[in-house]
C-alpha positions in Angstrom: -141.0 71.4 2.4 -142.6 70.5 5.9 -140.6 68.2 7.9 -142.2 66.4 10.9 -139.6 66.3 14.1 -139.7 62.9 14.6 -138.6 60.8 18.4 -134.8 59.7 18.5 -135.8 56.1 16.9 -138.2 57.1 14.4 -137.3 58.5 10.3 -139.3 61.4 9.7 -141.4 61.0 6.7 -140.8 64.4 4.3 -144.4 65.9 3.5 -144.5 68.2 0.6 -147.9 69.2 -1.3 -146.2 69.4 -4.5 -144.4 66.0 -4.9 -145.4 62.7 -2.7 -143.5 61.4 0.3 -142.3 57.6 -0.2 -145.2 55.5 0.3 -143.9 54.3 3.3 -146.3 51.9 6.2 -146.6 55.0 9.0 -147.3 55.1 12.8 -148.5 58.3 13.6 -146.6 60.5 11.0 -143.5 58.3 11.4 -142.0 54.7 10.2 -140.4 52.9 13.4 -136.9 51.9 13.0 -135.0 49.4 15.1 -130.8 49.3 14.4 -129.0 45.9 13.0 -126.1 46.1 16.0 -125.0 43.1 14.2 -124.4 45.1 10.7 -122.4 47.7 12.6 -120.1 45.1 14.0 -119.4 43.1 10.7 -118.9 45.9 8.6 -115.6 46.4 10.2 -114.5 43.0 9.2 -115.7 43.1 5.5 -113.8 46.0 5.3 -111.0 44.4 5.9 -111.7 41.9 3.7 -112.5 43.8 0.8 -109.5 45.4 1.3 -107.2 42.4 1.7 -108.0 41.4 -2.0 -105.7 43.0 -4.4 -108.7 44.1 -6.9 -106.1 46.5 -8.7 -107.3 47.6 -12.6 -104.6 48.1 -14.8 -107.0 48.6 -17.5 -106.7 45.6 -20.1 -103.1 44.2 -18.8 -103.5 40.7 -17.6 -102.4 42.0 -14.3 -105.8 43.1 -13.4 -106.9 39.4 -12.2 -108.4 40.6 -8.5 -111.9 41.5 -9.8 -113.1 37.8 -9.5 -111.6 37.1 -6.3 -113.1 40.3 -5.3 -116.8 38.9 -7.0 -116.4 35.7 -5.1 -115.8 36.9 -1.8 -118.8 39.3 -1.9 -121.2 36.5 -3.3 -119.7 34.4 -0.4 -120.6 37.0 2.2 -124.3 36.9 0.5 -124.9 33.2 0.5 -123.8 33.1 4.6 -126.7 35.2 5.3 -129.0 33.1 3.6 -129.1 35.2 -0.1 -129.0 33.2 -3.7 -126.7 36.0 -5.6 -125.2 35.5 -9.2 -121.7 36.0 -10.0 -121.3 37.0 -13.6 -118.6 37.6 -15.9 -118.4 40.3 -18.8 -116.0 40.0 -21.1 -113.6 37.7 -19.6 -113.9 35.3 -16.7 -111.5 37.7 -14.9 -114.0 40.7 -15.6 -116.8 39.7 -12.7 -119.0 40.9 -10.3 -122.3 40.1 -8.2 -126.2 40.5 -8.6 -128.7 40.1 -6.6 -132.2 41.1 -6.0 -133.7 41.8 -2.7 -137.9 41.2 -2.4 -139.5 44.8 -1.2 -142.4 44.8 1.1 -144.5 46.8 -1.8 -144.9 45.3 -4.9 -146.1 48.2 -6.3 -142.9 50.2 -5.9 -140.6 51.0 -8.8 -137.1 49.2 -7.6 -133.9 50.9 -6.5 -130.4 50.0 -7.8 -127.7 50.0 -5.1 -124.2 49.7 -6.8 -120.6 50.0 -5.7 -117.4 49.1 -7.7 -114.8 46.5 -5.9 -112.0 47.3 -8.5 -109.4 50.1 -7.1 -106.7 52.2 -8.8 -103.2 50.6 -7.7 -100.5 51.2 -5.1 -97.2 51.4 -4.8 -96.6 49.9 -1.0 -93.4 51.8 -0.4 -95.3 54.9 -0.7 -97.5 54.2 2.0 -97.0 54.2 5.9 -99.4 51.4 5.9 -99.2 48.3 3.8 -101.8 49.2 1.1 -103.5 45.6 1.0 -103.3 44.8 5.0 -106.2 46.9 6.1 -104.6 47.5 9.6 -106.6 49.5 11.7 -104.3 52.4 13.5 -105.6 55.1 15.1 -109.2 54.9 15.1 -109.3 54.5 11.2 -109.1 51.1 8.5 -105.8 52.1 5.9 -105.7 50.4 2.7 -106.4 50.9 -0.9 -109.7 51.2 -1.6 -110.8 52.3 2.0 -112.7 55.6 0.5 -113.0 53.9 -3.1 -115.4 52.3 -2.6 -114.7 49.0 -0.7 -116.0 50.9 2.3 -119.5 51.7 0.8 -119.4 48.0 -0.8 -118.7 46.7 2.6 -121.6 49.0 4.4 -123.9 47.4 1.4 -122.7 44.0 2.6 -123.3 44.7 6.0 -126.8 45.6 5.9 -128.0 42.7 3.3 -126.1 40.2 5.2 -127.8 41.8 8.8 -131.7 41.4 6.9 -131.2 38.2 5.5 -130.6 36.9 9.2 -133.2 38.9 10.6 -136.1 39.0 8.0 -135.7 42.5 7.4 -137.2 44.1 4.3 -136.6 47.1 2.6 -140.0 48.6 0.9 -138.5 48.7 -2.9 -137.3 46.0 -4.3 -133.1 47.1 -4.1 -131.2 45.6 -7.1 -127.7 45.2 -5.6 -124.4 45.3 -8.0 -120.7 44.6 -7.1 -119.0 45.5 -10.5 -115.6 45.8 -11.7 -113.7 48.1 -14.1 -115.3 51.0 -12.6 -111.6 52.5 -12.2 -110.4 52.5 -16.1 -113.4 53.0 -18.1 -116.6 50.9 -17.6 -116.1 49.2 -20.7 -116.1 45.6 -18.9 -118.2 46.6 -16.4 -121.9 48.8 -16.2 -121.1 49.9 -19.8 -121.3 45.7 -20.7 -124.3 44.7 -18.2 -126.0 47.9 -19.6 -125.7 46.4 -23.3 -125.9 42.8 -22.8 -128.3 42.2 -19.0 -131.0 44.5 -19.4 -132.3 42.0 -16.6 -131.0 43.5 -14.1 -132.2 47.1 -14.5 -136.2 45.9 -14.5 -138.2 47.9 -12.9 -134.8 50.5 -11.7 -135.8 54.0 -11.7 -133.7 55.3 -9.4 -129.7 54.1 -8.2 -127.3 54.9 -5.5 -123.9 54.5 -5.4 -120.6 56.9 -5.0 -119.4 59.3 -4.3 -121.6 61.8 -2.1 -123.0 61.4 1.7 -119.7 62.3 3.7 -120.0 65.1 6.0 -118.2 68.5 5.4 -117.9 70.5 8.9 -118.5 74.0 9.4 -118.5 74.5 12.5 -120.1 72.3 15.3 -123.5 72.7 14.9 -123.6 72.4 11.1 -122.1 70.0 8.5 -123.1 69.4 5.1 -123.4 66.6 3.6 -122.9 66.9 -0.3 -125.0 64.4 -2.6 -124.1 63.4 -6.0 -126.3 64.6 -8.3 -124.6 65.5 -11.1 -121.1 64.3 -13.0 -119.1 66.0 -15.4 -118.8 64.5 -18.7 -115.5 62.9 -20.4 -113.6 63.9 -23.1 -110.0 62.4 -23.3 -108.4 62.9 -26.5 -105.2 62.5 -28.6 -103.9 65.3 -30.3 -101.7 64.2 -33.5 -99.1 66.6 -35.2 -97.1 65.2 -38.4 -94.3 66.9 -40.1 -91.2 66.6 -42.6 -88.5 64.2 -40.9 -84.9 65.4 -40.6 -81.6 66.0 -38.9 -81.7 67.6 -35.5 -78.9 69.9 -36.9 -80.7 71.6 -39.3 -83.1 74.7 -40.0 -86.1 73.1 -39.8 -89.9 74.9 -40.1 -91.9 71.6 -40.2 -91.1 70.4 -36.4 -94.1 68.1 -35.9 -93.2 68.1 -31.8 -93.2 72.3 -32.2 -96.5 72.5 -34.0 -98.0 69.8 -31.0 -96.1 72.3 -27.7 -97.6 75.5 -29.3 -100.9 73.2 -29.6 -100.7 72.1 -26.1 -99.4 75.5 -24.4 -102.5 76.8 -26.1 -104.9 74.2 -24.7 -103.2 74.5 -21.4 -103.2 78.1 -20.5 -106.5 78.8 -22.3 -108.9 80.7 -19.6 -112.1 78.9 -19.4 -115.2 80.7 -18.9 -117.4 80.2 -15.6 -120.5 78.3 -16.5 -123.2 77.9 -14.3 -125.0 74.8 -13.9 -128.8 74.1 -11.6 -126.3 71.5 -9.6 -123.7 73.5 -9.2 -125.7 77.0 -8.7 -127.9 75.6 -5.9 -124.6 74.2 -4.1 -123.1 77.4 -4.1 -126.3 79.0 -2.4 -125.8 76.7 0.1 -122.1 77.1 0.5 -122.9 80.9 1.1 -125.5 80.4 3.6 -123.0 78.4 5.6 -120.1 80.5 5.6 -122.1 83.4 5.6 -120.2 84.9 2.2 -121.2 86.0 -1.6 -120.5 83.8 -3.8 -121.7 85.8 -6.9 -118.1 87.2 -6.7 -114.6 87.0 -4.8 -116.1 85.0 -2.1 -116.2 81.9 -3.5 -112.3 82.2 -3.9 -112.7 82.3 -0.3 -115.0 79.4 0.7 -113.1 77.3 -1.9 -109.7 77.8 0.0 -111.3 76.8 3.4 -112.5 73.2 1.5 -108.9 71.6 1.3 -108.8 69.2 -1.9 -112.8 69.2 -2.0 -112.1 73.2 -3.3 -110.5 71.9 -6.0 -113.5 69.8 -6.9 -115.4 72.9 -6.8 -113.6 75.1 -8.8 -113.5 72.3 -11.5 -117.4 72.2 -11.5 -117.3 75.8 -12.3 -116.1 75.5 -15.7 -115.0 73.1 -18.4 -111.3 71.5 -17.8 -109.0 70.5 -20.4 -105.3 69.5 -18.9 -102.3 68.0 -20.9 -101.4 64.4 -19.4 -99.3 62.6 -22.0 -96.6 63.5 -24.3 -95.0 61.1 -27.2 -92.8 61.7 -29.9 -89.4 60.9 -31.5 -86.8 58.1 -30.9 -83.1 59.6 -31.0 -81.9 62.6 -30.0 -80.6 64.2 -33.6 -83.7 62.9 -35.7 -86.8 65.3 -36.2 -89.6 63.0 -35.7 -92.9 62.7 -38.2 -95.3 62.7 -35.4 -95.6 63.6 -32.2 -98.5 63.0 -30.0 -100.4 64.7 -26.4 -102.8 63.2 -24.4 -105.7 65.8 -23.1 -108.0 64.7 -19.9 -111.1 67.1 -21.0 -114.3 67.6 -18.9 -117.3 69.4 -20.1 -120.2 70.5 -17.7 -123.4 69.2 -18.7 -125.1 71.8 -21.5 -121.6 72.5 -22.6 -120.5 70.1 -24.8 -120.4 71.7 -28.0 -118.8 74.6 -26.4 -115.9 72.4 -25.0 -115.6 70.4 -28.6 -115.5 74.0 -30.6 -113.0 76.0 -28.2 -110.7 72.7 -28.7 -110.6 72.7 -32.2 -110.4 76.5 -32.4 -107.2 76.6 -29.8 -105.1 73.6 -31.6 -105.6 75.0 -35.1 -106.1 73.1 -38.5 -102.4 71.8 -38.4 -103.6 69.6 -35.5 -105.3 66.7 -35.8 -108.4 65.7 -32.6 -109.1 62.2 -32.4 -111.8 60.9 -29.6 -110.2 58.6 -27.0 -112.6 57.8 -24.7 -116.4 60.7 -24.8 -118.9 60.1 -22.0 -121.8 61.7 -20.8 -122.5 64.8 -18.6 -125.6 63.7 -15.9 -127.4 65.4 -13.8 -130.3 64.3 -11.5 -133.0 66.7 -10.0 -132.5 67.5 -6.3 -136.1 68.4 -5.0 -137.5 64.7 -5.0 -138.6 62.6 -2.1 -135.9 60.4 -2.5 -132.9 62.9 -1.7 -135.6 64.2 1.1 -135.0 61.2 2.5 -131.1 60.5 2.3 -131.5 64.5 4.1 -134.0 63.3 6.6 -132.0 59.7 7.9 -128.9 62.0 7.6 -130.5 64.1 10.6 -131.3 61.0 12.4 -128.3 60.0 13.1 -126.7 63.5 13.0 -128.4 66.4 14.3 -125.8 68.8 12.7 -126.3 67.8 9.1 -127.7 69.5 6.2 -127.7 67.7 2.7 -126.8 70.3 0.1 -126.6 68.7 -3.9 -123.2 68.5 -5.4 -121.5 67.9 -9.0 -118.3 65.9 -9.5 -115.9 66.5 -11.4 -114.9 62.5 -12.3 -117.1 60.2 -13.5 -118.8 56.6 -12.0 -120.6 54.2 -12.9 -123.8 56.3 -12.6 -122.8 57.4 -16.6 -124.0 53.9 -17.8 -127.1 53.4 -15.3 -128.5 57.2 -16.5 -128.6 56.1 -20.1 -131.6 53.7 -19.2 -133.6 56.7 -17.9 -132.4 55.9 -14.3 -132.0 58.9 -11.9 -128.5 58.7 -10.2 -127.0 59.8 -7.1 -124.1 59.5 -4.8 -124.9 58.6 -0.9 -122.1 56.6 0.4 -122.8 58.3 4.0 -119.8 58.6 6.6 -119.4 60.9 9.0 -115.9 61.8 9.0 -113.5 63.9 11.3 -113.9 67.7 11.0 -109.6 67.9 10.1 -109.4 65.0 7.6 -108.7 66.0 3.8 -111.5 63.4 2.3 -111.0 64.0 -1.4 -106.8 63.5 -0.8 -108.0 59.7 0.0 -109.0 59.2 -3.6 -106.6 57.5 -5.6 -104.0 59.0 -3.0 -101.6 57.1 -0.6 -102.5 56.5 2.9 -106.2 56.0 1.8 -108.0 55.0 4.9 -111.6 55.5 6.8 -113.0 56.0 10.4 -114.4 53.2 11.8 -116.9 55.0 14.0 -117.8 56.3 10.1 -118.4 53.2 9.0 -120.7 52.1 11.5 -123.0 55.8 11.1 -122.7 55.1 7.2 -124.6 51.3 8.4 -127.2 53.0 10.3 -127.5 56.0 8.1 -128.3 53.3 4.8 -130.2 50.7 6.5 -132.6 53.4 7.6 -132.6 55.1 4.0 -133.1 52.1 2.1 -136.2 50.2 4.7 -138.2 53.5 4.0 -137.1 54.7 0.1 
């Protein structure tokens, strides 16, 4: 690719002779760009009050109630700025979210789907050294559950839509914007539902953006990478059910159900699996090589996978199909041998590897052992070389002169598994630039979740210039 160097307020337009640039209005090779001050200021706030709304999913326990709340404040946010968005319910009026469309300048333009989740994982407040729903700002940074996932890229949405519909700002796609819930405990009343039942809303989407990709990742000062999501692992969670002869704990007994299930899970547990290259995961490796200056065809990527922290771990879990023990259940007194006993298994298969992950299961249980499916979702992955991530690279160097946007798998899953299933290509550019000594991927789920403010005021800049020229 050919990249035009472009003046400090322009976006460079990407030029490649094999695939089009985004048929963007230019000015002598570049698209002017003028910065929303105003977004920058206000995304601090809704932050805040994102955060301040306990939007905890307990899955389907009536105690997840703080999606609507959530819904409403986000539509309320809209309609301030001058926006009409809908506020829709799934499959109970507890189960909500937002949708709106905003007009592109070219009608032409296939429309891009901007989505973030306001639902978050719980909290147990005495854990934390900050109240987990207060969103106090200490130390340069916003604490609180949900800071990194994802009220902080739902806020930065906010912030930008709010900052055009004052100004008369357009992007040039139409962007289909979505604040959904249940993202945290399985889709099924979220994407998964709109998917089935509000095809509506995906007219026109061939492309969405959403988590979890975009933060940088320093290597030394004059180079940081910025990983984009282009590829998830898929899901396989699944129950593993031994039976057996009930009996008295004080007696010979060789049909234990709870023996046959530990000699079933030890298996699945220790079992080695092999390294499995993927196109996502091969071209981020080439990258990670060229930075640290290492091969990563062998040992080395032991090496460069210690230096990452937590976002290592990610790594080495991309490398390979996972299967990991989560759950145990069996029995009810001490002295009685119990019929059944039951395990839990988180699996992840890489995408290609399906089959291979489904066979080496039922190979490493053995016939006593019954499989059953929990919960089986897609692997994705998006191609890399398109104008569209040429882009997210280009407004990346904008605003940071340091950054180089390298393609990354995860090894979770998002909302992106329900959005791919209508043809739509997915990817994760939620852009912060973050502190060169903070452990990013600890944030998830983990206590003391909290993000820079200076990061959420790049991440403003960084999207408003993506999404005006996508």
């Amino acid at each position: 690719m050919v990249q035009r160097v472009a003046a400090a307020a322009s976006i460079p337009v990407p030029v490649d002779a094999e695939r089009p640039a985004p048929a963007v209005v230019v000015q002598d090779g570049f698209m002017p760009w003028e910065p929303l001050p105003e977004a920058e200021a206000d995304v601090v706030e809704l932050t805040q009050g994102l955060i301040r709304i306990d939007s905890s999913n307990y899955g389907d326990s009536p105690l997840t109630m703080g999606e609507a709340e959530a819904a409403d404040y986000c539509a309320a946010m809209l309609r301030e700025a001058g926006w009409e968005p809908e506020v829709f319910t799934t499959t109970s009026s507890s189960r909500a979210g937002v949708y709106l469309r905003v007009p592109g300048t070219d009608a032409t333009a296939p429309a891009l789907l901007l989505h973030g989740h306001i639902d978050v994982v719980p909290a147990i407040a005495s854990d934390w050294s900050h109240p987990p729903f207060a969103a106090e700002v200490d130390e340069g940074f916003i604490w609180g559950r949900g800071a990194v996932d994802m009220k902080d890229m739902c806020a930065m949405i906010l912030a930008v839509v709010r900052a055009w519909g004052r100004t008369g700002v357009r992007p040039r796609r139409e962007v289909v914007v979505l604040f959904l819930p249940d993202e945290e405990a399985g889709l099924r009343h979220g994407s998964q539902w709109l998917v089935r039942n509000r095809p509506d809303m995906f007219d026109r989407v061939t492309e969405a953006v959403g988590e979890v990709g975009g933060f940088s990742l320093t290597v030394r000062d004059d180079l940081r990478l910025y990983p984009i999501q282009t590829a998830e692992k898929g899901i396989r969670w699944l129950r593993l059910r031994a039976s057996g002869r009930a009996g008295h704990g004080s007696m010979i007994h060789d049909d234990n159900a709870v023996s046959a299930l530990c000699a079933a899970v030890t298996a699945v547990s220790s079992h080695s699996w092999p390294v499995r290259r993927t196109k996502t995961v091969d071209r981020f490796l080439d990258e990670l090589a060229d930075a640290y200056g290492v091969d990563v065809t062998g040992v080395g990527i032991e090496e460069v996978v210690r230096t990452l922290g937590t976002f290592g771990a990610l790594v080495g879990a991309t490398l390979r199909n996972t299967a990991n023990p989560t759950m145990l259940d069996a029995g009810y007194k001490h002295n009685v041998i119990p019929t059944e006993a039951t395990a839990s298994i988180d699996g992840r298969v890489l995408p290609g590897f399906e089959h291979e992950f489904d066979d080496t299961i039922r190979a490493l249980v053995g016939e006593g052992i019954v499989v059953e499916t929990v919960v089986s979702d897609i692997a994705i992955e998006a191609p890399f070389d398109t104008a569209t991530v040429d882009l997210m690279a280009s407004v990346l160097r904008q605003e940071d002169s340091a950054a180089r946007a390298v393609p990354y798998m995860i090894s979770g899953g998002t909302d992106a598994k329900s959005f791919s299933t209508l043809g739509i290509a997915c990817y994760g550019f939620s852009p912060l630039k973050l502190p060169a000594d903070i452990d990013y991927w600890r944030m998830f789920h983990g206590v003391d979740e909290r993000v820079p403010v200076d990061g959420l005021q790049f991440g403003v800049r960084v999207l408003d210039r993506f999404l005006r020229a996508c």
